[in-house]
NUTOR-6630 format. One line per 10 residues: for each residue x, y, z of N, C-alpha, C. Coordinates in Angstrom, 2 decimals. Layout:
% residues N
X,Y,Z,X,Y,Z,X,Y,Z; ... .
END
This chain:
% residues 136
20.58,5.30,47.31,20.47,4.96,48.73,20.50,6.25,49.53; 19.43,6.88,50.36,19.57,7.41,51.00,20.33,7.83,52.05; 21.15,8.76,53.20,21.96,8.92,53.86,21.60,8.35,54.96; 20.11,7.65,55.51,20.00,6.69,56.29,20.02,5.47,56.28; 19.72,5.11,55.06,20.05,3.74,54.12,21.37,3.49,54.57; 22.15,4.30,53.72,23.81,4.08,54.45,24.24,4.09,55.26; 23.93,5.09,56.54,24.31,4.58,57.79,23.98,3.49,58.75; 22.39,3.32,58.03,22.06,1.99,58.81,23.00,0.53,58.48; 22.78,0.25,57.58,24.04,-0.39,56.72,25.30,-0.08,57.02; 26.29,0.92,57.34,27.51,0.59,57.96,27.58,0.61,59.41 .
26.06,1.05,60.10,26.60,0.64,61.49,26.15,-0.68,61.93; 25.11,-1.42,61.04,25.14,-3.10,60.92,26.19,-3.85,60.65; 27.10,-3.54,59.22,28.23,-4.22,59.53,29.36,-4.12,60.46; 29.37,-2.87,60.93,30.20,-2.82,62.12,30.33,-3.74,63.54; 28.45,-3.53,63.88,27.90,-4.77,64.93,28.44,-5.70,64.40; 28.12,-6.23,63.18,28.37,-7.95,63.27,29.42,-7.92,63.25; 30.74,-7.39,62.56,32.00,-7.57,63.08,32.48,-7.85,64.39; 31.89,-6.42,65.40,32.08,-6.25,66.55,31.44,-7.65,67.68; 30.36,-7.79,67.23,29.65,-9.22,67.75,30.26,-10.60,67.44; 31.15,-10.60,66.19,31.78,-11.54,66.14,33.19,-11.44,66.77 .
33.58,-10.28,67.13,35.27,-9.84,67.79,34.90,-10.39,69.37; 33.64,-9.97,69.54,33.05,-10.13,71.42,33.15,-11.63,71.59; 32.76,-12.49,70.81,32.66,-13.64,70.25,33.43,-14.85,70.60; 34.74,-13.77,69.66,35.80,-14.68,69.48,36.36,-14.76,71.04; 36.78,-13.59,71.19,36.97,-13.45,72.51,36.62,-14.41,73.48; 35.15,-14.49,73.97,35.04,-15.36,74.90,35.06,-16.58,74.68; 35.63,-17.20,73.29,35.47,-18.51,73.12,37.36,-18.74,73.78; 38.05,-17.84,73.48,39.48,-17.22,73.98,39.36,-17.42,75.64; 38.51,-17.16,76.34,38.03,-17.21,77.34,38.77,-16.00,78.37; 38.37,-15.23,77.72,39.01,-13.60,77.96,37.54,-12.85,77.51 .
37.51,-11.49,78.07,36.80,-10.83,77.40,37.06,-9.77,76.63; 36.31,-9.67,75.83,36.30,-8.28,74.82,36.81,-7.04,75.12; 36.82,-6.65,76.50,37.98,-5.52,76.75,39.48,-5.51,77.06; 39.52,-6.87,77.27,40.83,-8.09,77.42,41.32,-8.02,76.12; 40.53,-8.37,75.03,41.25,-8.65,73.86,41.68,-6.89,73.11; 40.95,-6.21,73.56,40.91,-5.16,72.99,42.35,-4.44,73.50; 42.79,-4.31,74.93,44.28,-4.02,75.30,44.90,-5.06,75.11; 45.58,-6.11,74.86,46.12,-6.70,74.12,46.99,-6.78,72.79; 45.50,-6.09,71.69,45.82,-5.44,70.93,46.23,-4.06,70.85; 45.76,-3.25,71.64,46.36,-2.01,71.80,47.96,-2.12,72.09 .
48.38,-2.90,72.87,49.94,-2.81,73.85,50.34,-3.47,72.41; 50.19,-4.46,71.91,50.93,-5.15,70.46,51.08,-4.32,69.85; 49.90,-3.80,69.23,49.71,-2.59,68.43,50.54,-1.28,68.55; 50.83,-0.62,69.47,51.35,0.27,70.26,52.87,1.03,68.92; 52.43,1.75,68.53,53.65,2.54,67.47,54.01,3.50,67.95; 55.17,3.54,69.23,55.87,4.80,69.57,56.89,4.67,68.65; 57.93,5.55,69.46,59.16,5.82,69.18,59.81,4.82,69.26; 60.97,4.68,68.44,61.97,3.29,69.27,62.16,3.56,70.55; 62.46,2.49,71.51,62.72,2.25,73.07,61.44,2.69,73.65; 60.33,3.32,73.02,58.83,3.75,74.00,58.17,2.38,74.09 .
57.74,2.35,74.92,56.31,1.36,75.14,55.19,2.18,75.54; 53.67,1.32,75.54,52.74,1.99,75.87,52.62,1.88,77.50; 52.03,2.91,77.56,51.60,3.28,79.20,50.33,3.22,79.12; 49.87,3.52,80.79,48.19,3.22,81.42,47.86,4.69,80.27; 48.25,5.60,80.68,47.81,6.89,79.62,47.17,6.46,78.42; 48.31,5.92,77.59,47.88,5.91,75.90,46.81,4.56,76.13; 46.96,3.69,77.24,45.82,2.57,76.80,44.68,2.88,77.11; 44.51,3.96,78.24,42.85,4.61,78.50,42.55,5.46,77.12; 43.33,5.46,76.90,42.85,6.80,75.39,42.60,5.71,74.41; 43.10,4.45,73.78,43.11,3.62,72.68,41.91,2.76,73.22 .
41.44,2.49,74.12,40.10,2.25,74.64,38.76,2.98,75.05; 39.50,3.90,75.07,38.22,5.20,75.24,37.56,4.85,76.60; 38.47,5.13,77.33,38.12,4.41,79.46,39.03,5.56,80.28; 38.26,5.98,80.96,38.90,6.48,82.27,40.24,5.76,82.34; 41.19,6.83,82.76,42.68,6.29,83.78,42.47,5.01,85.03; 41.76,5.43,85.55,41.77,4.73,86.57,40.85,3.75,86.00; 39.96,3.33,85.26,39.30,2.27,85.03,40.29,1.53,84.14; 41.03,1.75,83.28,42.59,1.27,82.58,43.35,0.34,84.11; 43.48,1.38,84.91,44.51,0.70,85.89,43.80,-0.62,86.19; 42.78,-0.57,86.62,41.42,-1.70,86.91,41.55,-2.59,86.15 .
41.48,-2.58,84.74,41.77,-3.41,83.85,43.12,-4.13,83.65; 43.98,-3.41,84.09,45.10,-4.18,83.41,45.41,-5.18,84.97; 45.07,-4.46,86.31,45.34,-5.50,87.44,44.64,-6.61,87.05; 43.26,-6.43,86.56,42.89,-8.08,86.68,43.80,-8.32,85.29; 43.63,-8.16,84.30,44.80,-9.14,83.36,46.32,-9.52,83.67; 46.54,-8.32,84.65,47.86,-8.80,84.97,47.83,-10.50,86.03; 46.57,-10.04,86.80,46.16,-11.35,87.88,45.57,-12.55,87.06; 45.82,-12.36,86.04,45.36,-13.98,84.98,46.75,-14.03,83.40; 47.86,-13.30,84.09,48.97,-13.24,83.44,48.75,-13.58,81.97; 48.35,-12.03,81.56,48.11,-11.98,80.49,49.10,-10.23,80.26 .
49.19,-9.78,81.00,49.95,-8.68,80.66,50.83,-8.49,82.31; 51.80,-7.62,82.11,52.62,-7.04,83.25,53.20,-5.83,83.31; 53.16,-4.92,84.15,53.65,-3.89,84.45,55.44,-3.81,84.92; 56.05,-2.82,84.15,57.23,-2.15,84.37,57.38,-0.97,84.20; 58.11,-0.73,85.72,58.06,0.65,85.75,59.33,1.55,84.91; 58.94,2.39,83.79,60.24,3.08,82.98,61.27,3.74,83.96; 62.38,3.22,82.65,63.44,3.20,83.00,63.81,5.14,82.99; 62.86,5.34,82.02,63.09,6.69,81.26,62.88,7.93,82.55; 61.01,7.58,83.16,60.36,8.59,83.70,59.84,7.59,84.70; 60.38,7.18,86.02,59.74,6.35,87.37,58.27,6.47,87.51 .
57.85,7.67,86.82,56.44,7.73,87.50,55.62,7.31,86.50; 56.15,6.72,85.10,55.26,6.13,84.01,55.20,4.78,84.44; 54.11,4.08,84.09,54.62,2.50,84.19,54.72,1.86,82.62; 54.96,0.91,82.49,55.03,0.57,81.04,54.02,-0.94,81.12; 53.14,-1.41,80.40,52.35,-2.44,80.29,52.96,-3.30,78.57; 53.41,-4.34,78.99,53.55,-5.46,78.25,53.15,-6.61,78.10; 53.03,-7.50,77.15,52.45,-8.72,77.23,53.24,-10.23,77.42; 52.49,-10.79,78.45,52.98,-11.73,78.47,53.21,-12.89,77.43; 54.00,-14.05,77.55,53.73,-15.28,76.92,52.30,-15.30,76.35; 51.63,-15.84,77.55,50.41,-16.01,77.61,49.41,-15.07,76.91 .
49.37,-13.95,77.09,48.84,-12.86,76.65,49.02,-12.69,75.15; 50.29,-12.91,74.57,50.82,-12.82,73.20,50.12,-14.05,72.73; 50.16,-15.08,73.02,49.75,-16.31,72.25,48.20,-16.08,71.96; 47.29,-15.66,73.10,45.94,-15.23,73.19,45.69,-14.72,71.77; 46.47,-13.11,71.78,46.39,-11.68,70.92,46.62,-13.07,69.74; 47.65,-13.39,69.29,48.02,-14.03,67.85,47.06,-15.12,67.57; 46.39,-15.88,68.46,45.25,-16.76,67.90,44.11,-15.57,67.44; 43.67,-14.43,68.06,42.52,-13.96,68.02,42.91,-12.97,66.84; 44.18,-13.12,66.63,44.14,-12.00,65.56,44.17,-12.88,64.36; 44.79,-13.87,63.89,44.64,-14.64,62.97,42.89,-14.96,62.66 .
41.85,-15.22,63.53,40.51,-15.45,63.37,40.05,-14.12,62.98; 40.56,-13.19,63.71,40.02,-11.62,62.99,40.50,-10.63,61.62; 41.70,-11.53,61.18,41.52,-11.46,59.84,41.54,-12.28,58.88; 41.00,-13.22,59.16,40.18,-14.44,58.35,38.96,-13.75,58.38; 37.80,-13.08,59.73,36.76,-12.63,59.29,36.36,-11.36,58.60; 37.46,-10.35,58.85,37.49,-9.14,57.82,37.87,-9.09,56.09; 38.47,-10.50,55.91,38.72,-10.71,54.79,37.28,-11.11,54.14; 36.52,-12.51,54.55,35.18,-12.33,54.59,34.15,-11.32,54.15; 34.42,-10.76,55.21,32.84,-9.51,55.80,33.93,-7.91,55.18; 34.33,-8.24,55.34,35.38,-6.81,54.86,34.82,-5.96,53.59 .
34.50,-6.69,52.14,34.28,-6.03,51.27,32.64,-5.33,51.65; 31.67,-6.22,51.99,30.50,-5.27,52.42,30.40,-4.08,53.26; 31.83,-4.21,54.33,31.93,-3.39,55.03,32.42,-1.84,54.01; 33.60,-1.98,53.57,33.97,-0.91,52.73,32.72,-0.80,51.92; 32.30,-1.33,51.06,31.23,-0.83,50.21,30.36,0.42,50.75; 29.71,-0.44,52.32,29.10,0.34,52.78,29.29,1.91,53.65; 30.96,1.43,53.62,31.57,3.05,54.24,31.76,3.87,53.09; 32.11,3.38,51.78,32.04,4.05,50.61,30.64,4.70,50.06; 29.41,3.92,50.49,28.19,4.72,49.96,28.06,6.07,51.11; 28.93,6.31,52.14,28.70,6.84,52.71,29.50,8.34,52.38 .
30.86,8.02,52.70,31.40,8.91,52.08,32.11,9.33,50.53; 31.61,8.64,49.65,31.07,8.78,48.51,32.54,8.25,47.96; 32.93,7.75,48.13,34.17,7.11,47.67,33.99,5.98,46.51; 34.03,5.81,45.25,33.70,5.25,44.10,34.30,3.75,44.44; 33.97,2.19,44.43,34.35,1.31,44.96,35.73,0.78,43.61; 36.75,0.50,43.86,37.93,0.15,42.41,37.39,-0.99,41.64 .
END
């Protein structure tokens, strides 16, 4: 397989993953950048007592600061996440998830690894023809 062979092939399975994550999402009736901080703030591996801030969620989304802040007001205005301001540093805020927001993230994450379990092995295969990684 050629080195375009392979990339075409892992950036197809990526789409359909990704097309099925966009997917799930709006059947969630949230959208895909909704579900995506969600998982980021769940996700979130500081230190003990850290939470994530607007900072680390523009960076784990790959978005402007201020387009982060944008984002999380409207989720906060469909109480799906909420802002607190640290206890640590006043001028950080801290973003957490709500009830609502958590129940969202845990349905959509249970459907998203039911479909990587699926689609998963073609996916590795095809990141393996790439970087030459022998499949076990």
């Amino acid at each position: 397989m050629s080195d375009f062979e392979a990339l075409a092939e892992f950036r197809y399975r990526i789409r359909r993953f990704l097309h099925f994550s966009e997917q799930a999402a709006r059947s969630s009736d949230i959208e895909p950048q909704h579900h995506q901080l969600l998982l980021a703030v769940k996700g979130f591996r500081g230190a003990p007592g850290e939470s994530p801030t607007i900072g680390y969620l523009a960076e784990r989304l790959q978005i402007r600061h201020h387009s982060a802040v944008e984002l999380i007001d409207r989720m906060a205005s469909h109480g799906l996440v909420e802002r607190v301001q640290s206890e640590r540093d006043r001028r950080q805020v801290i973003i957490s998830l709500t009830r609502q927001g958590d129940r969202i993230l845990r349905k959509l994450s249970a459907e998203h690894i039911r479909e990587l379990r699926e689609m998963g092995p073609a996916l590795v295969a095809a990141l393996e023809s790439i970087v030459g990684v022998p499949a076990a």
